[in-house]
N, C-alpha and C positions, 0 to 999 in steps of 0.2 A: 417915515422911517420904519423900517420892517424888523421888527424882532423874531432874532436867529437863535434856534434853539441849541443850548449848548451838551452837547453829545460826549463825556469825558472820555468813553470806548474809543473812538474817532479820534482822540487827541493824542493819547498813548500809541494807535497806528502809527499815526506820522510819526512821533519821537521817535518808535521803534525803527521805522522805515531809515529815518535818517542816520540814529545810531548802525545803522547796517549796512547802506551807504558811506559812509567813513568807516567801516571798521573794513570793508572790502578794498576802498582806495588805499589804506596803510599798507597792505601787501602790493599792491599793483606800480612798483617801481620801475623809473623809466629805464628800459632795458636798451637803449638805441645805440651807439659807439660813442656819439658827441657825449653823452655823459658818462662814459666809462671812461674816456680821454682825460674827461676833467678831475675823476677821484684820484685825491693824493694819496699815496701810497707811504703810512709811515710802519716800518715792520713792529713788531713785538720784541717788547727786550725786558729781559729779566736781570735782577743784580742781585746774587746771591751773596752771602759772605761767611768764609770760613773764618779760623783762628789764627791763619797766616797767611790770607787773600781775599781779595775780592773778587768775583768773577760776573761779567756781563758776559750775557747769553741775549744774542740777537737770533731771533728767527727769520731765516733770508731765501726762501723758497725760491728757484730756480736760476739762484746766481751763482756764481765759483769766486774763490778767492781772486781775482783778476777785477772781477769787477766791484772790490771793497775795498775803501781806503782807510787805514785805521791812521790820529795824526795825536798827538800830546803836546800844548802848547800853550805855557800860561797856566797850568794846573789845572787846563780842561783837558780831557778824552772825547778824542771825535770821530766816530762812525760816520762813514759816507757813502754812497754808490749810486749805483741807476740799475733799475731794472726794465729792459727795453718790453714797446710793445709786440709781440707778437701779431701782426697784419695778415691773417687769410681772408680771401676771397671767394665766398661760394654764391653761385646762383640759384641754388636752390635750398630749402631746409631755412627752420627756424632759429637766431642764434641769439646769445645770449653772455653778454660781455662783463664779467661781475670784479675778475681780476683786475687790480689796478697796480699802472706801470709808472713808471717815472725816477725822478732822484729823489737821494732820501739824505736825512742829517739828523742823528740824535749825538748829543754832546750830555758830557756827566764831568763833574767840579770834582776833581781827585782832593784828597785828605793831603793836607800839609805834610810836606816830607817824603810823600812816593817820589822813590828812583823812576825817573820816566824810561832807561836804558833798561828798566829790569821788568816790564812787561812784554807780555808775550801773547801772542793769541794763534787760534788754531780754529780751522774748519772741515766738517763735517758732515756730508746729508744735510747741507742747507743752511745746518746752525753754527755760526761764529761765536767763541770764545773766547772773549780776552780776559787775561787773569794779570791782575794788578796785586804784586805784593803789597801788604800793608808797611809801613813805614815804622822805624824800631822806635820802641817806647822811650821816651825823653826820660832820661833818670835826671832826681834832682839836684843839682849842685850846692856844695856846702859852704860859706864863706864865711871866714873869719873874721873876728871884729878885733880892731886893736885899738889901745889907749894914745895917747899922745905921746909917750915915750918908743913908739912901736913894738911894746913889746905886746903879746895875745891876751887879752881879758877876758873876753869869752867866745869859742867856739859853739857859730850858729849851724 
């Protein structure tokens, strides 16, 4: 059996080697179509809330109202669409497909009580709007209590 001298300089190379090796493949993603085909595509959506509404903010970069379906059903609110891929063809030059296309569905559980007939939404440069008024505050009901004679004992 031969005894190997152990060299700790030489040992921290390779670590460092390796860690540099994997820190260069974390950027080096695969740029080819078949995986740009396959990333799903779900937009950005913000839910702001005023004092007398809600409002979801979708960010919907290069679609129009035509290709967004907004639906209220069940006390859900549902966002939908597609956004198609764009297919060029060049033979020459290096390309690089990062956007992703497809359908899309974000759904939100509205507050007990919104009028589904009273929202409204609107677009804009890309970003859809839908403002959901809030629902009127429940005042509480008073009931009276009466004795066996029915007449009023105490008012609750």
């Amino acid at each position: 059996m031969a005894i190997i001298r152990w060299e700790p300089a030489r040992e921290l190379h390779t670590v460092q080697s390796e860690i540099n090796r994997l820190w260069g493949s974390f950027f080096d993603t695969p740029t080819h179509a078949a995986v740009a085909r396959t990333a799903r595509w779900i937009p950005a959506t913000d839910l702001v809330e005023s004092d007398s509404e809600y409002v979801l903010r979708a960010d919907l970069p290069g679609l129009s109202e035509e290709d967004v379906n907004i639906e209220v059903a069940d006390g859900v609110l549902t966002v939908s669409g597609e956004r198609k891929t764009e297919n060029e063809e060049r033979r020459q030059g290096y390309h690089r497909l990062e956007r992703a296309s497809g359908s899309f569905r974000r759904s939100l559980r509205l507050p007990e009580g919104v009028d589904a007939d009273a929202i409204t939404a609107s677009f804009d440069k890309g970003v859809l709007d839908v403002h959901v008024p809030k629902p009127a505050a429940r005042q509480p009901h008073k009931v009276a209590i009466t004795v066996g004679d029915g007449r009023p004992a105490i008012e609750a």
